[in-house]
C-alpha positions as CSV (number, residue, x, y, z in Angstrom):
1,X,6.7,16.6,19.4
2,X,4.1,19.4,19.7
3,X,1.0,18.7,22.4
4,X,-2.2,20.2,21.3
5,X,-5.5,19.6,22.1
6,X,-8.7,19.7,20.0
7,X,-12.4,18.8,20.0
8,X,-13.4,14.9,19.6
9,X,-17.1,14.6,18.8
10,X,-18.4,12.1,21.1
11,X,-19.3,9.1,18.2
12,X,-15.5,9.3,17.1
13,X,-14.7,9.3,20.7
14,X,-16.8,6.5,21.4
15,X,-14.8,4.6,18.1
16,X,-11.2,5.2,19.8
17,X,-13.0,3.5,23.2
18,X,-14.0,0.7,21.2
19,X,-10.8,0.2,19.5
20,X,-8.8,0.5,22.6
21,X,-11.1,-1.9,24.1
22,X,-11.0,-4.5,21.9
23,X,-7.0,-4.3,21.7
24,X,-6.8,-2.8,18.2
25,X,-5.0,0.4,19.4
26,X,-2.7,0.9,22.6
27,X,-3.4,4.9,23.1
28,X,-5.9,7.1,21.5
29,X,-3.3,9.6,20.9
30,X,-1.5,6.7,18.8
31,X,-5.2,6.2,16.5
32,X,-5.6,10.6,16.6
33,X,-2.0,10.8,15.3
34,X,-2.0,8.2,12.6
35,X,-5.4,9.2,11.2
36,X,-3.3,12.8,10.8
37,X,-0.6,10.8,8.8
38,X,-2.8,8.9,6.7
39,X,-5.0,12.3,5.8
40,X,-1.4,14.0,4.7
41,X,-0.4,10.7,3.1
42,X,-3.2,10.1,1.2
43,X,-4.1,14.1,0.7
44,X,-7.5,13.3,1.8
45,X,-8.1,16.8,1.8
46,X,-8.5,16.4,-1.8
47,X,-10.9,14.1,-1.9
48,X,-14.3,15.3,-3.1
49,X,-16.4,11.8,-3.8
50,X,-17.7,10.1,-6.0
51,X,-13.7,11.3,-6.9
52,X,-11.0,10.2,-4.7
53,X,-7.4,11.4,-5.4
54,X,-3.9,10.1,-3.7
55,X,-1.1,11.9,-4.3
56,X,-2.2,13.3,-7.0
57,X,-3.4,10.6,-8.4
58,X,-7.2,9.7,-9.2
59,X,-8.1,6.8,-7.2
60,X,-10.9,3.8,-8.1
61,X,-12.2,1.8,-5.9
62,X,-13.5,-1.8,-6.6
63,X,-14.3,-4.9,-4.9
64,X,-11.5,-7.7,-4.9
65,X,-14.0,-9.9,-7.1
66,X,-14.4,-6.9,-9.5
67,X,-10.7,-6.9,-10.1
68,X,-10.2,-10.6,-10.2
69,X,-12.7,-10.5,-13.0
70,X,-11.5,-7.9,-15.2
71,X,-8.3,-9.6,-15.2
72,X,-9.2,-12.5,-15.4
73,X,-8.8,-13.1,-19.3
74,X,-5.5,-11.1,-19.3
75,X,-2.0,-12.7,-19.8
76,X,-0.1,-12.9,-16.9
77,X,2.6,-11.2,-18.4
78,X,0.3,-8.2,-19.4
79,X,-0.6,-8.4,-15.8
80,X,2.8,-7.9,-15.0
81,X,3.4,-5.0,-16.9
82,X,0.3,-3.2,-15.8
83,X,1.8,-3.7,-12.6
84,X,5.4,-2.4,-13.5
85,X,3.3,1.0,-14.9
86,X,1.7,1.5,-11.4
87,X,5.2,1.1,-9.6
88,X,6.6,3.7,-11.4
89,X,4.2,6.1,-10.9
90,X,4.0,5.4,-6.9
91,X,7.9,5.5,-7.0
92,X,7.4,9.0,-8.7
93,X,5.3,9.8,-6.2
94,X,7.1,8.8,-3.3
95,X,10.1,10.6,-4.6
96,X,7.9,14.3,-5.1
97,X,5.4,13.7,-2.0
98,X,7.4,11.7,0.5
99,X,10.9,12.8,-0.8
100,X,11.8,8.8,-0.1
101,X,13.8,7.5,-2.9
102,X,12.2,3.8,-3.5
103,X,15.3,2.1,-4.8
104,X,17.2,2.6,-1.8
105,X,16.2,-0.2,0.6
106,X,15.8,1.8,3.7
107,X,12.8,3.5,2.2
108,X,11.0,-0.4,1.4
109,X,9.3,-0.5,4.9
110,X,7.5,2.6,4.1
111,X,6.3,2.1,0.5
112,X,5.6,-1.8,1.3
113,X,3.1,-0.2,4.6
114,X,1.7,1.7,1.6
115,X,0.6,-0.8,-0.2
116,X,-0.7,-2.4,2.7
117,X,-3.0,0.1,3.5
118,X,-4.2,0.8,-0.1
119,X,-5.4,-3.0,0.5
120,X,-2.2,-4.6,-1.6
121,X,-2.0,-7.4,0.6
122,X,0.9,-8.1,3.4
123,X,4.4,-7.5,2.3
124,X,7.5,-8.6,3.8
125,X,11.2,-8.6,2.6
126,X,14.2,-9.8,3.4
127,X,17.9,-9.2,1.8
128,X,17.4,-12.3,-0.4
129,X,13.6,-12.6,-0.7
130,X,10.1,-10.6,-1.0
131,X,6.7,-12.4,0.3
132,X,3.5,-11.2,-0.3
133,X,0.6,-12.5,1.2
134,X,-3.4,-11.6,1.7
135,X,-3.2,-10.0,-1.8
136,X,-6.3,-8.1,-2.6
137,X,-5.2,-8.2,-6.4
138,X,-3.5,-10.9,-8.9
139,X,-0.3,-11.6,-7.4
140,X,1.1,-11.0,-11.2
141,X,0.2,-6.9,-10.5
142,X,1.8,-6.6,-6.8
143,X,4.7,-8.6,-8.4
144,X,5.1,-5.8,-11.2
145,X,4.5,-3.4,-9.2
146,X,7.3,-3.8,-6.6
147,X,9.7,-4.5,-9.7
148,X,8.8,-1.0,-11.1
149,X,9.0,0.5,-7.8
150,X,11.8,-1.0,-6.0
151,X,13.9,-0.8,-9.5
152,X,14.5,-4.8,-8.4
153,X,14.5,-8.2,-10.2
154,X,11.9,-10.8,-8.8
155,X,11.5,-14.4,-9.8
156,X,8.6,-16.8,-8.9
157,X,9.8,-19.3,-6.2
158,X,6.5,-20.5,-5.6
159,X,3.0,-19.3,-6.1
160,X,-0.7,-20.0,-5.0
161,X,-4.0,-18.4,-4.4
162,X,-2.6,-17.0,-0.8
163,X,1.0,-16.7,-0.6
164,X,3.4,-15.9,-3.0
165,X,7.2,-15.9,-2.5
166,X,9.7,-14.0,-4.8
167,X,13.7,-14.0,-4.8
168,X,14.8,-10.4,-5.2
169,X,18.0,-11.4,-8.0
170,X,19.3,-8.1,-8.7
171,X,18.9,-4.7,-8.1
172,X,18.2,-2.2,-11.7
C-alpha cells in the first residue's frame, strides 16, 4: 500500500480526534482511507448540490417519514417491484463501476455494505436465509431490491416494523 501524506485542516482533524476518542474509529488513517473509498464509491466528485449523483445515477434524498408516506397507499406488491427495478440498476452498476458480479455470492458482503451506507438498513445473510433490519425504507422495497440484485428468490418468514427475515429459496 502506498504511504502519502497530505494536509488535514485542523476542524477535520479535530473530527478524527473526536471520533477516535469516543471509540468510533481505531486509527485516523482507517477514517482518512475510507472517506477516499466512499468518495470513489459514491463519485462524490460528481456531486454538484442541490444534485447529487452515485454511480451515475441521480440521487434524492428524503427523510424516512417522507418515504414512508409516499408509499404508504401503494400495494405491497407494487412496492416490491419498485424495489426489483432499483436492484437491477445497482446490479448494473456494480457490474460497470465495481466490476463485482452481484449474483455470485462472494460479491453479497460488498453490495449488502452498500446498501447499508446508502441508509437501507442492516443486512445480513446466511446460505439459507437473508435478515434485514433498521430499515430506513418499507421492507417490501429492500426485499425487491435484493431479489433484483442478487438474481435470488426470497420468501417472507416473518415480518414487523423492525426486523424482517427472508429464506433465500432459489437462486435465478
Amino acid at each position: 500500500m502506498p504511504i502519502t501524506s497530505a494536509y488535514i485542516p485542523e476542524q477535520e482533524w479535530q473530527h478524527l480526534d473526536s471520533l477516535k476518542t469516543g471509540g468510533l474509529i481505531r486509527h485516523k488513517r482507517d477514517a482518512i482511507a475510507r472517506g477516499v473509498y466512499f468518495y470513489r464509491v459514491f463519485d462524490i466528485h460528481l456531486w454538484n448540490p442541490p444534485v447529487l449523483r452515485i454511480g451515475g445515477q441521480r440521487s434524492v434524498f428524503m427523510t424516512e417519514e417522507g418515504v414512508r408516506g409516499a408509499s404508504s397507499q401503494i400495494s405491497e406488491q407494487k412496492l416490491k417491484q419498485v424495489g426489483i427495478d432499483i436492484g437491477q440498476t445497482f446490479k448494473k452498476h456494480f457490474l460497470i463501476a465495481a466490476h463485482a458480479d452481484l449474483s455470485s455470492r462472494q460479491n453479497w458482503s460488498t453490495f449488502l455494505d452498500f446498501l447499508k451506507h446508502l441508509g437501507w438498513g442492516s443486512f445480513t445473510a446466511d446460505k439459507n436465509s437473508m435478515v434485514i433490519t433498521q430499515a430506513g425504507l418499507p421492507l417490501a422495497i429492500a426485499e425487491g431490491c435484493l431479489q433484483g440484485a442478487l438474481d435470488v428468490r426470497l420468501v417472507k418468514v416473518t415480518s414487523n416494523l423492525e426486523k424482517a427475515v427472508l429464506e433465500i429459496r432459489q437462486e435465478v
